[in-house]
N, CA, C and O atoms as CSV, one atom per row, in Angstrom:
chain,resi,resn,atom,element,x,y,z
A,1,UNK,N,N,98.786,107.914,120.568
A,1,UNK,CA,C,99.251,107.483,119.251
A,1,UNK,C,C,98.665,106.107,118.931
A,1,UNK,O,O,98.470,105.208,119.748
A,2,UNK,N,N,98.450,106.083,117.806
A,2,UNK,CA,C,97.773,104.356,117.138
A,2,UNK,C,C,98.913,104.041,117.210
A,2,UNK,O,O,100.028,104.560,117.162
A,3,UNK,N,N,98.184,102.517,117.409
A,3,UNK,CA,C,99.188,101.366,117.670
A,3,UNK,C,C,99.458,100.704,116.088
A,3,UNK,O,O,98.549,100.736,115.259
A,4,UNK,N,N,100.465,100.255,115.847
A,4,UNK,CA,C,100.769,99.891,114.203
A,4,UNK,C,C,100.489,98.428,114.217
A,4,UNK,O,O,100.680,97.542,115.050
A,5,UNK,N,N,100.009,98.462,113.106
A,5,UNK,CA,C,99.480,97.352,112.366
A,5,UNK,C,C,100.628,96.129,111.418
A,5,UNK,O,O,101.541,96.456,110.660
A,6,UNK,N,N,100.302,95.060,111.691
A,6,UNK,CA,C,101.194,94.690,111.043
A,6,UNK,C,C,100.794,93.611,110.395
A,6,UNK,O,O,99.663,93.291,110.761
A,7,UNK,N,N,101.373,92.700,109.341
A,7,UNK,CA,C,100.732,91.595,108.210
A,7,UNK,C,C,100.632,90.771,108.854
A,7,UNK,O,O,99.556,90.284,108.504
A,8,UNK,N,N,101.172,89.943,109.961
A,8,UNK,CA,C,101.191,88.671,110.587
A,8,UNK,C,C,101.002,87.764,109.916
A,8,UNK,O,O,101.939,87.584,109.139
A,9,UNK,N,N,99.925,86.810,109.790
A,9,UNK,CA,C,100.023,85.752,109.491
A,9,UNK,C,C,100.070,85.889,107.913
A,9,UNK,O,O,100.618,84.982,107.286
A,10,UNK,N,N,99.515,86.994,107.216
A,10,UNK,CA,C,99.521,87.149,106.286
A,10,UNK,C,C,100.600,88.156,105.383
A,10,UNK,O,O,100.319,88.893,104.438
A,11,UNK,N,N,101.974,87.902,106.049
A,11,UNK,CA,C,103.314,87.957,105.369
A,11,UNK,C,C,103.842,86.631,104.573
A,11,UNK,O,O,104.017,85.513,105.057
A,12,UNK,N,N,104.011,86.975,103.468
A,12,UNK,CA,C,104.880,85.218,102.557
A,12,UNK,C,C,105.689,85.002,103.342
A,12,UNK,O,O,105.579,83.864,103.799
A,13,UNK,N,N,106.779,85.773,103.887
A,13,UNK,CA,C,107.685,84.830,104.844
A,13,UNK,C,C,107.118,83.654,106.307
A,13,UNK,O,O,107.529,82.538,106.627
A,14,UNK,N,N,106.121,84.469,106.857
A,14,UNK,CA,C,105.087,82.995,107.671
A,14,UNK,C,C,104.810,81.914,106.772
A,14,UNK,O,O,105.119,80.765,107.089
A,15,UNK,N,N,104.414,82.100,105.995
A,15,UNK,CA,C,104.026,81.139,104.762
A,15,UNK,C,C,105.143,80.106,104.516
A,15,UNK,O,O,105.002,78.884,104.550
A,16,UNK,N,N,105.979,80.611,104.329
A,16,UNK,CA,C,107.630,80.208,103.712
A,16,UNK,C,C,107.828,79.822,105.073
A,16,UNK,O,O,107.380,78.675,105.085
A,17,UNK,N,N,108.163,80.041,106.042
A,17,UNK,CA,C,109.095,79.609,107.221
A,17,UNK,C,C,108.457,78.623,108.061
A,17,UNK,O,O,108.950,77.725,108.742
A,18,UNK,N,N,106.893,79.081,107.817
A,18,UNK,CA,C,106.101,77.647,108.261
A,18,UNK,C,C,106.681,76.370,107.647
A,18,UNK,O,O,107.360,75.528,108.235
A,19,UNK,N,N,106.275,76.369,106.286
A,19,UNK,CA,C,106.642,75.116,105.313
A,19,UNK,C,C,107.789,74.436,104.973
A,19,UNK,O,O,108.017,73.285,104.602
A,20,UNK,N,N,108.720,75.796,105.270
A,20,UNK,CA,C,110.056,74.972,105.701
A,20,UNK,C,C,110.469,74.003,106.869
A,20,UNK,O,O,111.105,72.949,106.891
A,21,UNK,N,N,109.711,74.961,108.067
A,21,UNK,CA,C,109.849,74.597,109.137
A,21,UNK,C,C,109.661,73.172,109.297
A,21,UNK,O,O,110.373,72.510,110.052
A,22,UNK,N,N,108.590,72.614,108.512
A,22,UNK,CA,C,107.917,71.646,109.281
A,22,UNK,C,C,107.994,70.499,107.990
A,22,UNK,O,O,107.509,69.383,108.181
A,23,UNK,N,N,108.481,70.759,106.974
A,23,UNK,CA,C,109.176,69.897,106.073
A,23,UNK,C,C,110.743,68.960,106.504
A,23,UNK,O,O,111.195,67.815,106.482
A,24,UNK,N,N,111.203,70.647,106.957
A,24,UNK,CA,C,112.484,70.179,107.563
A,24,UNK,C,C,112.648,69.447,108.686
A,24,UNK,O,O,113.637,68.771,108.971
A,25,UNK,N,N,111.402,69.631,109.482
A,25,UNK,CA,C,111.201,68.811,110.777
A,25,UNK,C,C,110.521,66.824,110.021
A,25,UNK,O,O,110.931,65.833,110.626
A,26,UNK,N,N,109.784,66.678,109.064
A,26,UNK,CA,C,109.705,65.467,108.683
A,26,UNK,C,C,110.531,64.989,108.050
A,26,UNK,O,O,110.415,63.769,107.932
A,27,UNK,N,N,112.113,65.842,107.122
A,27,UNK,CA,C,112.954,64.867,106.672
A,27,UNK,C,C,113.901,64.739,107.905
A,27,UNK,O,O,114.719,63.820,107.886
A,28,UNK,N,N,113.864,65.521,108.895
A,28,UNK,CA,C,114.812,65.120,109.921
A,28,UNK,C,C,114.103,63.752,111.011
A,28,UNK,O,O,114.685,63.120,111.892
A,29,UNK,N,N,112.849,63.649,110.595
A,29,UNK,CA,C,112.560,62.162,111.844
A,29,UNK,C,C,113.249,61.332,110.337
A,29,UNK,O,O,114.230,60.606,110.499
A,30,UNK,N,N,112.737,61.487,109.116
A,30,UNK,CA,C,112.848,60.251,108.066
A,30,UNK,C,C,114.756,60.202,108.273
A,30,UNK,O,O,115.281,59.151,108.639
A,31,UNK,N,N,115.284,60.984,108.093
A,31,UNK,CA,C,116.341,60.318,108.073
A,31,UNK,C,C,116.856,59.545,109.324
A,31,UNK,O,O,117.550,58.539,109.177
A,32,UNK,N,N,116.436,60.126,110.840
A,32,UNK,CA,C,117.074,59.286,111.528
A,32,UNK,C,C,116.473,58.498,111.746
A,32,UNK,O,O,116.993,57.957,112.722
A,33,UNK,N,N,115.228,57.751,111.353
A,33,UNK,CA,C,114.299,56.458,111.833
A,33,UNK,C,C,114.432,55.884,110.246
A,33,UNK,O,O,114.284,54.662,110.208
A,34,UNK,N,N,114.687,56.525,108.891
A,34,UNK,CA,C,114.473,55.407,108.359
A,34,UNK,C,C,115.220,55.711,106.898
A,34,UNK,O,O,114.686,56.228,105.916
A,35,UNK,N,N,116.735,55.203,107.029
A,35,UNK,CA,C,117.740,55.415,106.073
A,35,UNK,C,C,118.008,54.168,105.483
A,35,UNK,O,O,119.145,53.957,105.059
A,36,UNK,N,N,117.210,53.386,105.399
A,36,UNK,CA,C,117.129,52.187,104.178
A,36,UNK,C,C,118.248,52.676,102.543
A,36,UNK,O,O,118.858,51.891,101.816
A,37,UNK,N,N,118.185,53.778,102.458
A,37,UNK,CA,C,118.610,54.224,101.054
A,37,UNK,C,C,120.477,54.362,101.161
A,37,UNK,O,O,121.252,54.112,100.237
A,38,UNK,N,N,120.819,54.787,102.446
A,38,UNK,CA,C,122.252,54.895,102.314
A,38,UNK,C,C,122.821,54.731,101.387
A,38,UNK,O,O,122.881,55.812,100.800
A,39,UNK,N,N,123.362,53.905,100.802
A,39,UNK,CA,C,123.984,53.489,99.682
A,39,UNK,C,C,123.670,54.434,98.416
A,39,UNK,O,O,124.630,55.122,98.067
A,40,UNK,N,N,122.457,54.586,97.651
A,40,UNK,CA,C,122.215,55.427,96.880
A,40,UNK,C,C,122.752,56.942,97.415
A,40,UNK,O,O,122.079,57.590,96.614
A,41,UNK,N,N,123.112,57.456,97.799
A,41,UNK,CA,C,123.784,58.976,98.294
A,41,UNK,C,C,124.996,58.678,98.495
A,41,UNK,O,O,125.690,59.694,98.465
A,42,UNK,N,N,125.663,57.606,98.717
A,42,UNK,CA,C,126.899,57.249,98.960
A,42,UNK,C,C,127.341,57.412,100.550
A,42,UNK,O,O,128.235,58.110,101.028
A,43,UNK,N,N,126.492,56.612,101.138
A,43,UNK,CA,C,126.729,56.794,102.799
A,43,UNK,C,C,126.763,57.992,103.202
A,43,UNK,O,O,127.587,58.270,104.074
A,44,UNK,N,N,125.841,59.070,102.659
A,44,UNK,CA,C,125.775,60.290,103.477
A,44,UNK,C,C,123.830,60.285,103.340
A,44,UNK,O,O,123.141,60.072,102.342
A,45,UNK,N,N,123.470,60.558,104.548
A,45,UNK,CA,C,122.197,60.743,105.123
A,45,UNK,C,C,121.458,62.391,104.659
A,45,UNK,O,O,121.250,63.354,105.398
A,46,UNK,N,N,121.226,62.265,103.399
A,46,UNK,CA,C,120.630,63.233,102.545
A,46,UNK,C,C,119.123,63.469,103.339
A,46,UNK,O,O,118.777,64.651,103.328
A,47,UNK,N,N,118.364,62.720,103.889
A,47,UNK,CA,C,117.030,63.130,104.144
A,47,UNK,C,C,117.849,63.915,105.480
A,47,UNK,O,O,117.417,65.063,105.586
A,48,UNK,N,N,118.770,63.639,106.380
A,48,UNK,CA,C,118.783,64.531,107.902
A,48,UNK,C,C,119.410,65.620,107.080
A,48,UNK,O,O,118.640,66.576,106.982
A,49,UNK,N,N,120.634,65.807,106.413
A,49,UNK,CA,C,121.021,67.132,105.954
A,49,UNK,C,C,120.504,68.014,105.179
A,49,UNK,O,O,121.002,69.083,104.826
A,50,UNK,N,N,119.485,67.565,104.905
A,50,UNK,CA,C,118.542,68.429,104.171
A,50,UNK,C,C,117.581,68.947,104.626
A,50,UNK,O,O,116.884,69.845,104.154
A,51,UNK,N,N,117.460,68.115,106.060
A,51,UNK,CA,C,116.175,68.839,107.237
A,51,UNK,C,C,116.657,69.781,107.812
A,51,UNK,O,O,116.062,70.756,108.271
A,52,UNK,N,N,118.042,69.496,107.830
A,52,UNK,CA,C,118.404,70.294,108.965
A,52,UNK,C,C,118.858,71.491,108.075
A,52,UNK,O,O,118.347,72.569,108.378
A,53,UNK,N,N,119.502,71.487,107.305
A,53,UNK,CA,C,119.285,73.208,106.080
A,53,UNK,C,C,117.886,73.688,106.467
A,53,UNK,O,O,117.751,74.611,107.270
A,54,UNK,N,N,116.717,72.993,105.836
A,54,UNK,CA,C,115.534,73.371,105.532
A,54,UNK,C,C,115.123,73.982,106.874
A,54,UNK,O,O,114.823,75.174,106.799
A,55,UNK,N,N,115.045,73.405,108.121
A,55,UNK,CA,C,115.112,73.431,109.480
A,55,UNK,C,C,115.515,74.717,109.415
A,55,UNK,O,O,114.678,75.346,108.769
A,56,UNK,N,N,116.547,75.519,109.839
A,56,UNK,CA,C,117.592,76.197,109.892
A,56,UNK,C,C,117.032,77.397,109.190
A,56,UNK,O,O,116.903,78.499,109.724
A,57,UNK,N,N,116.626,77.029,107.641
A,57,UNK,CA,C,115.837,78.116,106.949
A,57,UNK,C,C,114.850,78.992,107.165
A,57,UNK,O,O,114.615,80.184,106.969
A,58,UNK,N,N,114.141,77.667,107.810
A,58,UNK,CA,C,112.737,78.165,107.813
A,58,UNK,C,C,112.578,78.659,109.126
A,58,UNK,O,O,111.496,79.235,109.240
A,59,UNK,N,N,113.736,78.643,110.904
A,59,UNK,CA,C,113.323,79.482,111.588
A,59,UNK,C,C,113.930,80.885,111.332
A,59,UNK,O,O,113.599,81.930,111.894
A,60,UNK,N,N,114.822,80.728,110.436
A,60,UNK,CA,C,115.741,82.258,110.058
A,60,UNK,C,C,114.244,83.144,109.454
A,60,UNK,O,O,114.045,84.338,109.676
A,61,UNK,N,N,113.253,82.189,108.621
A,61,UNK,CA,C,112.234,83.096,107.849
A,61,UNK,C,C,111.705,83.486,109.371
A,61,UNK,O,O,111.838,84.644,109.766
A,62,UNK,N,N,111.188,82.618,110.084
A,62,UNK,CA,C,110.357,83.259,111.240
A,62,UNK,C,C,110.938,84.224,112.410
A,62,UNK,O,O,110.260,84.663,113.340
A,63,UNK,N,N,112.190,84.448,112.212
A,63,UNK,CA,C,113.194,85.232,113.037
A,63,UNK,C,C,112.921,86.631,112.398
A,63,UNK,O,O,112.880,87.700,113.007
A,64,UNK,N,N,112.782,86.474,111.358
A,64,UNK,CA,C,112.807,87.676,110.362
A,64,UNK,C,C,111.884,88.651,110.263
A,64,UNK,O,O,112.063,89.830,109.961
A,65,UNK,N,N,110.490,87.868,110.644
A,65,UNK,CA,C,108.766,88.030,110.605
A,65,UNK,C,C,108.757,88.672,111.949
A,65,UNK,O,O,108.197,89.764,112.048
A,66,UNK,N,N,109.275,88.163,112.928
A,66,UNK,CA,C,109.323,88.631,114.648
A,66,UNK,C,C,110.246,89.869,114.508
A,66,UNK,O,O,109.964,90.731,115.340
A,67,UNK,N,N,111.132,90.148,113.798
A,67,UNK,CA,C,112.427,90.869,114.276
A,67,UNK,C,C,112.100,92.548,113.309
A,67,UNK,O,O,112.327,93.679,113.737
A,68,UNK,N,N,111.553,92.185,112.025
A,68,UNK,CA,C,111.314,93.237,111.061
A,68,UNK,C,C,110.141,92.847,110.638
A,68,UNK,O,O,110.190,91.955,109.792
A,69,UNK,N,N,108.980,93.259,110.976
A,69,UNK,CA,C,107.314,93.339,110.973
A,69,UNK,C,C,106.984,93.715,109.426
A,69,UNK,O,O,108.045,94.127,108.957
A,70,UNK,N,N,106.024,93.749,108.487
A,70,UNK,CA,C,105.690,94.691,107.881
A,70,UNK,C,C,104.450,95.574,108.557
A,70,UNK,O,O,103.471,95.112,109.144
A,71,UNK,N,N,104.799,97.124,108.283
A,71,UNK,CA,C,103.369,97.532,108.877
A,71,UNK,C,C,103.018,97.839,107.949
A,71,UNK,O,O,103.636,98.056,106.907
A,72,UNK,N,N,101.306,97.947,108.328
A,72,UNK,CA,C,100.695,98.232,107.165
A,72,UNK,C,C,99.965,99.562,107.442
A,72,UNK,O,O,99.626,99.846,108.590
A,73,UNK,N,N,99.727,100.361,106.419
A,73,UNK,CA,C,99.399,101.917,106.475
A,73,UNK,C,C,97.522,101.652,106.909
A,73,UNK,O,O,96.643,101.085,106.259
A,74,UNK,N,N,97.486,102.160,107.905
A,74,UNK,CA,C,96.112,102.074,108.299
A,74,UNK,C,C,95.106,103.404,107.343
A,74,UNK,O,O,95.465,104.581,107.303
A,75,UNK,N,N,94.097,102.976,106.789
A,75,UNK,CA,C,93.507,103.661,105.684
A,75,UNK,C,C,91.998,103.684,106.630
A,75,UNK,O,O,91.103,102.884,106.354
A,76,UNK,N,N,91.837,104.765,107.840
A,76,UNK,CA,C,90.565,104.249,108.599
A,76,UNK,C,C,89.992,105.921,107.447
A,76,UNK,O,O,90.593,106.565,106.587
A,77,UNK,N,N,88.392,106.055,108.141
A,77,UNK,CA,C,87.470,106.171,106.899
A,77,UNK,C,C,87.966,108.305,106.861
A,77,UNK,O,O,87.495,109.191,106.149
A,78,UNK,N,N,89.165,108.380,108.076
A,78,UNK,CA,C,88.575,109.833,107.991
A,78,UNK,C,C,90.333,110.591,106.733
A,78,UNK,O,O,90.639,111.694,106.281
A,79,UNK,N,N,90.970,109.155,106.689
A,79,UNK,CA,C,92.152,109.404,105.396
A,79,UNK,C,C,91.373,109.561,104.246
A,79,UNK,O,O,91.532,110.611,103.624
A,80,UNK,N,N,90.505,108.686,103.797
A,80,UNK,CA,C,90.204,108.897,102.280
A,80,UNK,C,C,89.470,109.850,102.047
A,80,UNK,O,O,88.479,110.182,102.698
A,81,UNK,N,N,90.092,110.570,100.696
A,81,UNK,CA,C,89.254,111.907,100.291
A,81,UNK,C,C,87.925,111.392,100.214
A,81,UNK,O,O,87.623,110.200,100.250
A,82,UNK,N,N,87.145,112.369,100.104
A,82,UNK,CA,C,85.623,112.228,99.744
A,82,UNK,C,C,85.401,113.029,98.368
A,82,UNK,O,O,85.826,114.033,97.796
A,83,UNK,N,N,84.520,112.028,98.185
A,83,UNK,CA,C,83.822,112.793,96.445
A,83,UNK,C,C,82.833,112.981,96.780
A,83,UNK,O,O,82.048,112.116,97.167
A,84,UNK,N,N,82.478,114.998,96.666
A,84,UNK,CA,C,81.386,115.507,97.053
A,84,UNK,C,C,80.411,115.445,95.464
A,84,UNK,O,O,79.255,115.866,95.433
């Protein structure tokens, strides 16, 4: 039996769970190395809680990509009709 094919890197959710991933990973150093702003949010640390959502998001997208694949219908040359 063929082995199934699947979108990998080229599923939107890699796309998406990358960019979350690693967004959420730079507001989580900014908030804990550099919360100069406190006051404007009202003493709550908006850059870490927002990494850590985003964080959170974006490995749920890549959980998702590993756990439920898309496959893709393999179209090799002896599926397509021929025009005689």
């Amino acid at each position: 039996m063929a082995e199934k094919k699947t979108a990998g890197v080229f599923d939107v959710r890699t796309v998406i769970g990358a960019l979350l991933t690693i967004y959420g990973v730079v507001l989580i150093l900014m908030g804990v190395f550099g919360n100069e702003d406190a006051a404007k949010t009202g003493d709550v640390n908006a850059n870490l809680w927002a990494g850590i959502v985003m964080l959170v998001v974006g490995l749920v997208f890549l959980a998702w990509v590993r756990l439920r694949p898309v496959v893709v219908k393999d179209t090799s040359s002896s599926d397509v009709p021929r025009s005689d």
